[in-house]
KOLGU-4560 file (N, C-alpha, C; in nm, 3 decimals, padded with zeros to 5 digits):
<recs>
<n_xx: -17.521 n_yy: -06.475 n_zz: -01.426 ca_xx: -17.581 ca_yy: -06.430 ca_zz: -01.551 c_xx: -17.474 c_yy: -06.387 c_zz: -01.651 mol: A seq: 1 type: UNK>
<n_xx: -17.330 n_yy: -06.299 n_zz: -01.558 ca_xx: -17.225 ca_yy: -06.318 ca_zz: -01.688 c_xx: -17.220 c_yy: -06.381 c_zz: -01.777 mol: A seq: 2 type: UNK>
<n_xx: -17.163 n_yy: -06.518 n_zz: -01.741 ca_xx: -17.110 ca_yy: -06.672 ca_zz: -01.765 c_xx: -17.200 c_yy: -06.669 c_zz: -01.902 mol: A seq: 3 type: UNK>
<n_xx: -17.348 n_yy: -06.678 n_zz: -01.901 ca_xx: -17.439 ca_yy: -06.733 ca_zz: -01.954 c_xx: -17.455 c_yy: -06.648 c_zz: -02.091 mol: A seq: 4 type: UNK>
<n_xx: -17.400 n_yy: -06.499 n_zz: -02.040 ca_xx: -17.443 ca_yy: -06.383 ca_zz: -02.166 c_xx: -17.329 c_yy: -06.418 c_zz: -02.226 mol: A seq: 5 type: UNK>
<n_xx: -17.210 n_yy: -06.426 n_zz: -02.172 ca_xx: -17.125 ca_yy: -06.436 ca_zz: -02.286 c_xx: -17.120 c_yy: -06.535 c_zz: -02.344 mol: A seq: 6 type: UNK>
<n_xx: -17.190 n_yy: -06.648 n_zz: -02.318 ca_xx: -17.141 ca_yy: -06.803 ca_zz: -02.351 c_xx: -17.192 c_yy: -06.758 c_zz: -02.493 mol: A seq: 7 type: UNK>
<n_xx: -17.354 n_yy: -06.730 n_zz: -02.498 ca_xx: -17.439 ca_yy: -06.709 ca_zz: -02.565 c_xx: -17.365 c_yy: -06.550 c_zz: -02.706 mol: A seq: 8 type: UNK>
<n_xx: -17.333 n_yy: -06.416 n_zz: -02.635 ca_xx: -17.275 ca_yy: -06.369 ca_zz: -02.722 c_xx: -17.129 c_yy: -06.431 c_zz: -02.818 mol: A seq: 9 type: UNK>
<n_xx: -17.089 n_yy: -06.500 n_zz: -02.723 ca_xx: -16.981 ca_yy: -06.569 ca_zz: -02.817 c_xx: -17.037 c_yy: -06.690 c_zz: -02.894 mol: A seq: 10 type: UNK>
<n_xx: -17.144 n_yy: -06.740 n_zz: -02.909 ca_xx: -17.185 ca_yy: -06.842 ca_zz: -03.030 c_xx: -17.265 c_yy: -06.770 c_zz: -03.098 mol: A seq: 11 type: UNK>
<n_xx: -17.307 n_yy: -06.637 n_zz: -03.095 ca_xx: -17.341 ca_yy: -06.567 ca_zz: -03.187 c_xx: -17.234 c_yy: -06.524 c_zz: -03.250 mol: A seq: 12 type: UNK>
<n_xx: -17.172 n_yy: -06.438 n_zz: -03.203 ca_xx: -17.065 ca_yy: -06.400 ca_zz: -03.300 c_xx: -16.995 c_yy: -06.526 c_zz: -03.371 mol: A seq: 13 type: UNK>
<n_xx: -16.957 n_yy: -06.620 n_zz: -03.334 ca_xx: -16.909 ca_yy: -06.717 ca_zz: -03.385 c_xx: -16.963 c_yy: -06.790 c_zz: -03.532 mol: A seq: 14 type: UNK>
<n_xx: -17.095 n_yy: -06.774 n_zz: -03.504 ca_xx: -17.210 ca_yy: -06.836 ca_zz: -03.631 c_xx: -17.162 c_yy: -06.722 c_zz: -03.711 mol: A seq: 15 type: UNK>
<n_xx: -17.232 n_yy: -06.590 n_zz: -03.698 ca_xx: -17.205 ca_yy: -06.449 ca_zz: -03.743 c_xx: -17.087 c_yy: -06.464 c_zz: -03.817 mol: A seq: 16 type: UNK>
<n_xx: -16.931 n_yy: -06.504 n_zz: -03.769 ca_xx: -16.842 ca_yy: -06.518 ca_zz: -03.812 c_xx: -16.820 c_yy: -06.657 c_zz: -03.962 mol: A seq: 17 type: UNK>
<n_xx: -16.864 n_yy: -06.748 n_zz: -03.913 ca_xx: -16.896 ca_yy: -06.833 ca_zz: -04.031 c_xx: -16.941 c_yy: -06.842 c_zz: -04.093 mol: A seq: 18 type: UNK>
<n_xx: -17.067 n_yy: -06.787 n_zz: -04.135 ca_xx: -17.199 ca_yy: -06.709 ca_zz: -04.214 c_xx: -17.086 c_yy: -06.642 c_zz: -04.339 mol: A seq: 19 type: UNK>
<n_xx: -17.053 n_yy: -06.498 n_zz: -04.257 ca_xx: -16.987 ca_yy: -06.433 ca_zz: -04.302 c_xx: -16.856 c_yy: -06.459 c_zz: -04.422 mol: A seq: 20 type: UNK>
<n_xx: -16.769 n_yy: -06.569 n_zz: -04.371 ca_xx: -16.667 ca_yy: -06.639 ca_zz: -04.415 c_xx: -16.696 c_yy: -06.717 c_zz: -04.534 mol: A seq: 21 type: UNK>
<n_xx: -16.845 n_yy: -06.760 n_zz: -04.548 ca_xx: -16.868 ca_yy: -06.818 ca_zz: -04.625 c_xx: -16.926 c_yy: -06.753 c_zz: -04.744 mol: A seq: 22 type: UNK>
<n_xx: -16.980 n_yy: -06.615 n_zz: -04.726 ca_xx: -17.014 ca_yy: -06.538 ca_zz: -04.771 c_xx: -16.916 c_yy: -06.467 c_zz: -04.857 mol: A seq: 23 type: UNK>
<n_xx: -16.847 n_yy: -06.414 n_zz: -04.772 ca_xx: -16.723 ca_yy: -06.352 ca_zz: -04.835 c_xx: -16.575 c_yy: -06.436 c_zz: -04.889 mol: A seq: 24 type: UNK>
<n_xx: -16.563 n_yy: -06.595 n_zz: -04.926 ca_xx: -16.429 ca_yy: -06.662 ca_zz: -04.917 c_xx: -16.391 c_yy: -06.630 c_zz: -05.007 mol: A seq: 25 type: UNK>
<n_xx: -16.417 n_yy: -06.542 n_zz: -05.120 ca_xx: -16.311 ca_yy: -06.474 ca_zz: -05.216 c_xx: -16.267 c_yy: -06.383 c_zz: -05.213 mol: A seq: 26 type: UNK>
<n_xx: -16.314 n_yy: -06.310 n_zz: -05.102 ca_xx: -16.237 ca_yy: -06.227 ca_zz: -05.025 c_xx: -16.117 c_yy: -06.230 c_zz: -04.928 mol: A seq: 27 type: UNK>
<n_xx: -16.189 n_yy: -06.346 n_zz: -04.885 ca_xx: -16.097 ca_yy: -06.391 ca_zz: -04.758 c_xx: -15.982 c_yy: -06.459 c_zz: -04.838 mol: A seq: 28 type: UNK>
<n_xx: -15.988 n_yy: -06.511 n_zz: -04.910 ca_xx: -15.865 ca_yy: -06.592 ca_zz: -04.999 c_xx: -15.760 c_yy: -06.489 c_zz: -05.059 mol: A seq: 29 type: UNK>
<n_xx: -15.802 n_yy: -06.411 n_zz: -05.079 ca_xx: -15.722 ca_yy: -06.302 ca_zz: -05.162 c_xx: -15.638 c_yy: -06.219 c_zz: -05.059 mol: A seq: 30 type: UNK>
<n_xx: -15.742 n_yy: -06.222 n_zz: -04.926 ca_xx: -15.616 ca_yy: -06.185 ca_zz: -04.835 c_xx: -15.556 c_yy: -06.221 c_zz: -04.764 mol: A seq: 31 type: UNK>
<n_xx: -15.590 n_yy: -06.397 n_zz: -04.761 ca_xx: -15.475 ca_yy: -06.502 ca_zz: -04.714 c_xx: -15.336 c_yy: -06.479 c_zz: -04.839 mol: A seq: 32 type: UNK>
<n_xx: -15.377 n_yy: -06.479 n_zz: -04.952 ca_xx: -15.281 ca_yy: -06.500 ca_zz: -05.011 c_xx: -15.161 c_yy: -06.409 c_zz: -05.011 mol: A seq: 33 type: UNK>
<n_xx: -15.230 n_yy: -06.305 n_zz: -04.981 ca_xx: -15.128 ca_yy: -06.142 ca_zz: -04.981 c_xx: -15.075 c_yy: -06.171 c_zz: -04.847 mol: A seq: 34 type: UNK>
<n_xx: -15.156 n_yy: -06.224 n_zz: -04.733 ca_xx: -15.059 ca_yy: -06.210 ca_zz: -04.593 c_xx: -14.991 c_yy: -06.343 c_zz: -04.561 mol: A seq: 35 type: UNK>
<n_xx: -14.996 n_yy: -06.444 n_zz: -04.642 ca_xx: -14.913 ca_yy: -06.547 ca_zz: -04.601 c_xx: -14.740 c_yy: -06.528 c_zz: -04.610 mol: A seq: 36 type: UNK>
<n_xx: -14.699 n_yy: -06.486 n_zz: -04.746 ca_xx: -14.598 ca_yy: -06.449 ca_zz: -04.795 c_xx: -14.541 c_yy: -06.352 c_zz: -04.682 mol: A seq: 37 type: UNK>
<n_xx: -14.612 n_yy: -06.278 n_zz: -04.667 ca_xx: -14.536 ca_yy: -06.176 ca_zz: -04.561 c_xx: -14.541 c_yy: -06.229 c_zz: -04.443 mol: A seq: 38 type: UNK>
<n_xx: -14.578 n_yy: -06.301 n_zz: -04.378 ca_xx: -14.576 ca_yy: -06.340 ca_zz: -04.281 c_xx: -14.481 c_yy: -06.452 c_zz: -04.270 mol: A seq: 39 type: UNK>
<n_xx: -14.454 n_yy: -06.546 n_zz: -04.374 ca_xx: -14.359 ca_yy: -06.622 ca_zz: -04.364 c_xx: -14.219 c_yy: -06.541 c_zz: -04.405 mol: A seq: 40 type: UNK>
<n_xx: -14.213 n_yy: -06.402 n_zz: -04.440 ca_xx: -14.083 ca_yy: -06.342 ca_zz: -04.459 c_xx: -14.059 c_yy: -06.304 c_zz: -04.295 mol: A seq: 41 type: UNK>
<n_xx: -14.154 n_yy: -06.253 n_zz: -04.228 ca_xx: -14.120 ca_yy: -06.192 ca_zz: -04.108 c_xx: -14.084 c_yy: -06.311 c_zz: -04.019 mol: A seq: 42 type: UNK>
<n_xx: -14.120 n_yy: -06.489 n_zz: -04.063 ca_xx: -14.100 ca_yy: -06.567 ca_zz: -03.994 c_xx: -13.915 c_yy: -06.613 c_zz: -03.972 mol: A seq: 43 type: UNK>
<n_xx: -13.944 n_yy: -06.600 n_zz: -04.150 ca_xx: -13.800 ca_yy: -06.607 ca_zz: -04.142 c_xx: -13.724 c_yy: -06.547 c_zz: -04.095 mol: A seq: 44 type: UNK>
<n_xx: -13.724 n_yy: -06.370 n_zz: -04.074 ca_xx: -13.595 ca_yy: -06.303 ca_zz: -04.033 c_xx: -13.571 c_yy: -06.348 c_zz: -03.888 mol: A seq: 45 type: UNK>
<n_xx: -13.706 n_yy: -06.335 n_zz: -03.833 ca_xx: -13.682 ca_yy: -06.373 ca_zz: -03.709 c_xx: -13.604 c_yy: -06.500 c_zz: -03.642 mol: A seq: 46 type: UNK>
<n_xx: -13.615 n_yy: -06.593 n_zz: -03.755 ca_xx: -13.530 ca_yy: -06.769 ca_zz: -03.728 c_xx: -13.390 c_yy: -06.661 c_zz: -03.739 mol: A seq: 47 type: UNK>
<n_xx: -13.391 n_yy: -06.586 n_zz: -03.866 ca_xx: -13.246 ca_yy: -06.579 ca_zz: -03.878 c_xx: -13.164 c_yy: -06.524 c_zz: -03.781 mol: A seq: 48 type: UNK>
<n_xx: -13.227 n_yy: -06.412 n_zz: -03.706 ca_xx: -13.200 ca_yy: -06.310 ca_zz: -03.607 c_xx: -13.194 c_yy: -06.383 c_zz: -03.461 mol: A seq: 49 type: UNK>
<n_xx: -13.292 n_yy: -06.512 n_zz: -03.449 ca_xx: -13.260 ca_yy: -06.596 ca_zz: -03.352 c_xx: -13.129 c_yy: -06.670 c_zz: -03.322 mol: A seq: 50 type: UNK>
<n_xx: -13.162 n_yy: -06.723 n_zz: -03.468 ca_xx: -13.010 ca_yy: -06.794 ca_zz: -03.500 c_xx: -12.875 c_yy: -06.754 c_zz: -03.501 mol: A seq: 51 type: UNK>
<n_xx: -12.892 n_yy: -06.592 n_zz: -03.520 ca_xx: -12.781 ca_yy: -06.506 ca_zz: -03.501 c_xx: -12.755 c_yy: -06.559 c_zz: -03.359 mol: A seq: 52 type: UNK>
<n_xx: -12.783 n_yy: -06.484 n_zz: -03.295 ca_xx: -12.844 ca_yy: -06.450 ca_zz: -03.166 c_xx: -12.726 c_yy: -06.585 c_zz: -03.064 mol: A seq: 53 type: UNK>
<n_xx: -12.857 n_yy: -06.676 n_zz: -03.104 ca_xx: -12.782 ca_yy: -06.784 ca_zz: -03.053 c_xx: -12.651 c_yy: -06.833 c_zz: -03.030 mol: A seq: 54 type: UNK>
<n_xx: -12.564 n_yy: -06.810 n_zz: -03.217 ca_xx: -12.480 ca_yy: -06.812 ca_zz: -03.234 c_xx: -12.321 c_yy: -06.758 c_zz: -03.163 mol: A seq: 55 type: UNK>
<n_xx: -12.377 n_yy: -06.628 n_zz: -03.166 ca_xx: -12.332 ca_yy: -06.501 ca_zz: -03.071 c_xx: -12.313 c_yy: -06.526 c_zz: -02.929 mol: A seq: 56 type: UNK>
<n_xx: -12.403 n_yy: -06.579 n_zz: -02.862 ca_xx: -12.372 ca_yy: -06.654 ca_zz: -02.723 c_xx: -12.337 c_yy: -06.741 c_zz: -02.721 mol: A seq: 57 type: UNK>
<n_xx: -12.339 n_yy: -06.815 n_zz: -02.785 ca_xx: -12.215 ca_yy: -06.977 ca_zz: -02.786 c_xx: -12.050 c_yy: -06.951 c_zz: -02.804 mol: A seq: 58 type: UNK>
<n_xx: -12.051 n_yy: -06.804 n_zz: -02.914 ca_xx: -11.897 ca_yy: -06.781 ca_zz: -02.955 c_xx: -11.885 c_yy: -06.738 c_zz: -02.823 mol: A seq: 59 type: UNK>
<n_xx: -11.974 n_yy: -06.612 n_zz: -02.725 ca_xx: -11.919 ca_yy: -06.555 ca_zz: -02.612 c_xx: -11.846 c_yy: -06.670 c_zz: -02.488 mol: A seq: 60 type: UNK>
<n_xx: -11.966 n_yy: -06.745 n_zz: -02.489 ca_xx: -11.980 ca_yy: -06.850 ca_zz: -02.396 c_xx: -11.791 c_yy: -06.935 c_zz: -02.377 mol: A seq: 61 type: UNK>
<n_xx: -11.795 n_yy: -06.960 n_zz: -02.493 ca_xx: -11.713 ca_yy: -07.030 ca_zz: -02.555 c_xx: -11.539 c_yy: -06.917 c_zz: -02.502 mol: A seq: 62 type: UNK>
<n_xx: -11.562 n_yy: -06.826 n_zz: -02.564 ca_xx: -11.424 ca_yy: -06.703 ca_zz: -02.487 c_xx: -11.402 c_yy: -06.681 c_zz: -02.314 mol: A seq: 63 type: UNK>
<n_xx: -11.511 n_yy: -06.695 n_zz: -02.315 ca_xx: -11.529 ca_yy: -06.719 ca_zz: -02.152 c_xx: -11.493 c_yy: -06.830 c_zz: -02.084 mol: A seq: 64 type: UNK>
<n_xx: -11.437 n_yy: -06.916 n_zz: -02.140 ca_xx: -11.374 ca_yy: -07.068 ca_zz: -02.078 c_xx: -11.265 c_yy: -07.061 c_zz: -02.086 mol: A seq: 65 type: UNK>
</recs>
């Protein structure tokens, strides 16, 4: 009976959720737009900090031979 309640609560919420989305998409747009930007800044530091990173163990790697 789990299986079955949740199958069922999760395509409710799901409809619920699209209803909603459609209801509200000028809402929802306005705060895609505010969190994309930031999210592609936090994407970036992280490439950069990877890339550090990386870098940093290749020079070690490299002293170590």
């Amino acid at each position: 009976m789990g299986k079955v309640l949740s199958l069922i609560i999760g395509t409710a919420v799901a409809v619920i959720g699209v209803v909603l989305l459609v209801i509200w998409w000028s809402d929802f747009a306005i705060v895609l737009k505010g969190s994309v930007p930031v999210m592609l800044i936090f994407g970036g530091v992280i490439a950069v900090i990877a890339g550090l990173s990386e870098l940093k163990d290749e020079m070690a790697a490299k002293e170590n031979k």
